[in-house]
C-alpha positions in Angstrom: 0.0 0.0 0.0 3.0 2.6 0.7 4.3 1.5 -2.5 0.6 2.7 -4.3 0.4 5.7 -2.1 4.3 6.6 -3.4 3.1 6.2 -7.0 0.1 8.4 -6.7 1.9 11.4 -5.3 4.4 11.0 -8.1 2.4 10.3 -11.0 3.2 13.7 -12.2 6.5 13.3 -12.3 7.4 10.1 -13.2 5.6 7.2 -15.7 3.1 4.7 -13.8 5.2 1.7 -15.9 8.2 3.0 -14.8 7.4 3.5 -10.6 6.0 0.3 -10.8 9.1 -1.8 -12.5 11.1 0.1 -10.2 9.0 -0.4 -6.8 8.3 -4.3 -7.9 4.6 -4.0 -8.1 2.3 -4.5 -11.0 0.7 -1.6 -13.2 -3.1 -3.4 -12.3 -2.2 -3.8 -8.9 -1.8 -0.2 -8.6 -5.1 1.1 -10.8 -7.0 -1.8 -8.7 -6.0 0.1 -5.4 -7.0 3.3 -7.2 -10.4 2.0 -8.1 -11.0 0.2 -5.0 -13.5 2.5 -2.0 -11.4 2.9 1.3 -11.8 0.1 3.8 -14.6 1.2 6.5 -11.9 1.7 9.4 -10.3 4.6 7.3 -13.6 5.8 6.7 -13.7 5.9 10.4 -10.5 7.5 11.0 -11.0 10.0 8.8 -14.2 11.3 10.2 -12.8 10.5 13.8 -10.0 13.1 12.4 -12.6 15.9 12.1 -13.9 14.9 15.3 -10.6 15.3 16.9 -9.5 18.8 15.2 -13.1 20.2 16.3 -12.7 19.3 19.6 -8.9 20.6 19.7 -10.2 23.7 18.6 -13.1 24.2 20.9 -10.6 23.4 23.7 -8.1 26.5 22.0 -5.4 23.2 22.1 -5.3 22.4 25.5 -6.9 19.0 25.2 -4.7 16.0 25.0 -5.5 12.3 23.6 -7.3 11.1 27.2 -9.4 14.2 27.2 -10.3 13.8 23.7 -11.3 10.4 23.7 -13.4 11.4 26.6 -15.5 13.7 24.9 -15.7 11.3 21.6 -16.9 8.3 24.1 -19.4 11.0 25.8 -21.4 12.1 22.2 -21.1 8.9 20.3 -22.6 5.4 20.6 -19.6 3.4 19.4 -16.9 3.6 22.2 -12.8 4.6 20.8 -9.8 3.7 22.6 -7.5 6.4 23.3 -4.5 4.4 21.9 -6.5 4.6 18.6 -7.4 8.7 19.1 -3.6 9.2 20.5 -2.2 7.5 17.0 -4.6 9.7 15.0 -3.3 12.9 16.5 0.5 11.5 15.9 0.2 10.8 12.5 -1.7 14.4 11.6 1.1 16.4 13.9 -2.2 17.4 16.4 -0.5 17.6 20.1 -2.0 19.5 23.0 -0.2 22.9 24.6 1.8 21.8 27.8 1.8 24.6 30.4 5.3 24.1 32.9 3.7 23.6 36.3 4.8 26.8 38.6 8.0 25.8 40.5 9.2 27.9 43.5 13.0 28.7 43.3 13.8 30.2 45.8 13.5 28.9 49.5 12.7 31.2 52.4 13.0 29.0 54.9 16.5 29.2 56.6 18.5 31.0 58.8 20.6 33.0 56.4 20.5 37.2 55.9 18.2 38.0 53.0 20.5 39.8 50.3 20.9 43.7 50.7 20.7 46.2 48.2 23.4 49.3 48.1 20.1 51.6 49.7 19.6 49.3 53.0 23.4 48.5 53.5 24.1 52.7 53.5 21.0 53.2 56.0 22.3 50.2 58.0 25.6 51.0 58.2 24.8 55.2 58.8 22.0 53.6 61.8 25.1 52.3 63.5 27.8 54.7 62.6 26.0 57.4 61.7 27.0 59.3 65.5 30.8 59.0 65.1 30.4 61.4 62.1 30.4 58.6 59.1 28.0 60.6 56.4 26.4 58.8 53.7 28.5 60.9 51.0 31.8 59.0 52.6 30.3 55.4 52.4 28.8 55.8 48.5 32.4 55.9 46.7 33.8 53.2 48.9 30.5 50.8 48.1 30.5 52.0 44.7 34.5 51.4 44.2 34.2 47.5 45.7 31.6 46.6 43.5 33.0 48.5 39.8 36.8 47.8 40.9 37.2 44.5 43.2 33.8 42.6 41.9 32.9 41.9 45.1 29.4 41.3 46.5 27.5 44.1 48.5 27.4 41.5 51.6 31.1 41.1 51.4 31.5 45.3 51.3 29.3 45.1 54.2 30.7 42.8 56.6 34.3 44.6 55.4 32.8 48.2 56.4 31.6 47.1 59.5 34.7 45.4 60.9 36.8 48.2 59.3 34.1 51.0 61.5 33.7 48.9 64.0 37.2 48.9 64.6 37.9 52.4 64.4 35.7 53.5 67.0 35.7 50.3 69.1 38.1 52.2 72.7 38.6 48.4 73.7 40.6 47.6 70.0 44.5 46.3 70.5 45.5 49.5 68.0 45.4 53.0 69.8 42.7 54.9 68.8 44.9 57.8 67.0 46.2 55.3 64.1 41.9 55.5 63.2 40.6 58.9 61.3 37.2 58.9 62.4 36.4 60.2 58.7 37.1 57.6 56.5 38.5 58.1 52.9 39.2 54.5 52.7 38.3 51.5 55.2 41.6 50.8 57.3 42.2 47.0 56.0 39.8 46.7 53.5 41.2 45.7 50.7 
């Protein structure tokens, strides 16, 4: 039959005698399969075909083979198998649209600091140092330079900047206090 079906798409192209010597099958073989009506099962299929694109479209291509077979089974009298519907829909490229189930990437539950952004770690870090003179204007190129010139994190520019102030104005640290400007052009130790 593949050999027949071959023949009639190229028929245009190429003589029947010819397509028939070379594909081993007889000339009256092949006007035979022409002439003969198509079984009743292909009748079927084919009508079960616009059955199966109506319903895809009504569902806007969300329905798959189970749900499809489904609705046949519901309207008609003779039951189909959804092997059967699911082979129909493989052979005529019909698939249903798969939607990726919503996944959750990110887990909040643990123990570790939420990521800062430059804004909170310059309030935070002014809330604690803020009274020993450290202005906002001072901590912006330092935050700024660490991140453009050393790639480094903001978390790791924040533990630095408060170990480096923390120091400086700490009376109990093993330096003397006069080795710390409390104005800081750069963090003492930071890099």
């Amino acid at each position: 039959m593949i050999r027949y079906i071959y023949m009639e798409q190229n028929r245009s192209r190429y003589r029947i005698a010819k397509m028939a010597q070379w594909l081993q099958v007889s000339k009256s073989g092949y006007y035979a399969w022409r002439k003969r009506p198509k079984s009743p099962h292909c009748t079927e299929n084919e009508s079960l075909l616009k059955e199966i694109i109506r319903i895809q479209e009504a569902s806007h291509g969300i329905y798959g083979g189970r749900k499809i077979t489904y609705e046949i089974n519901r309207k008609s009298e003779k039951p189909v198998n959804h092997k059967r519907v699911e082979r129909i829909m493989r052979e005529n490229g019909i698939r249903s649209k798969s939607h990726k189930k919503y996944k959750a990437t990110t887990n909040s539950r643990h123990g570790l600091p939420v990521a800062v952004d430059k804004e909170t770690l310059i309030n935070n870090l002014l809330a604690n140092y803020g009274k020993y003179g450290v202005t906002r204007a001072e901590l912006e190129p330092i935050i700024d330079d660490g991140i453009q010139n050393y790639d480094l994190s903001l978390e790791v520019i924040y533990s630095g900047l408060r170990m480096s102030l923390a120091s400086a104005f700490n009376p109990d640290s093993r330096k003397r206090d006069d080795e710390f400007s409390p104005r800081l052009a750069e963090p003492p130790g930071f890099y």
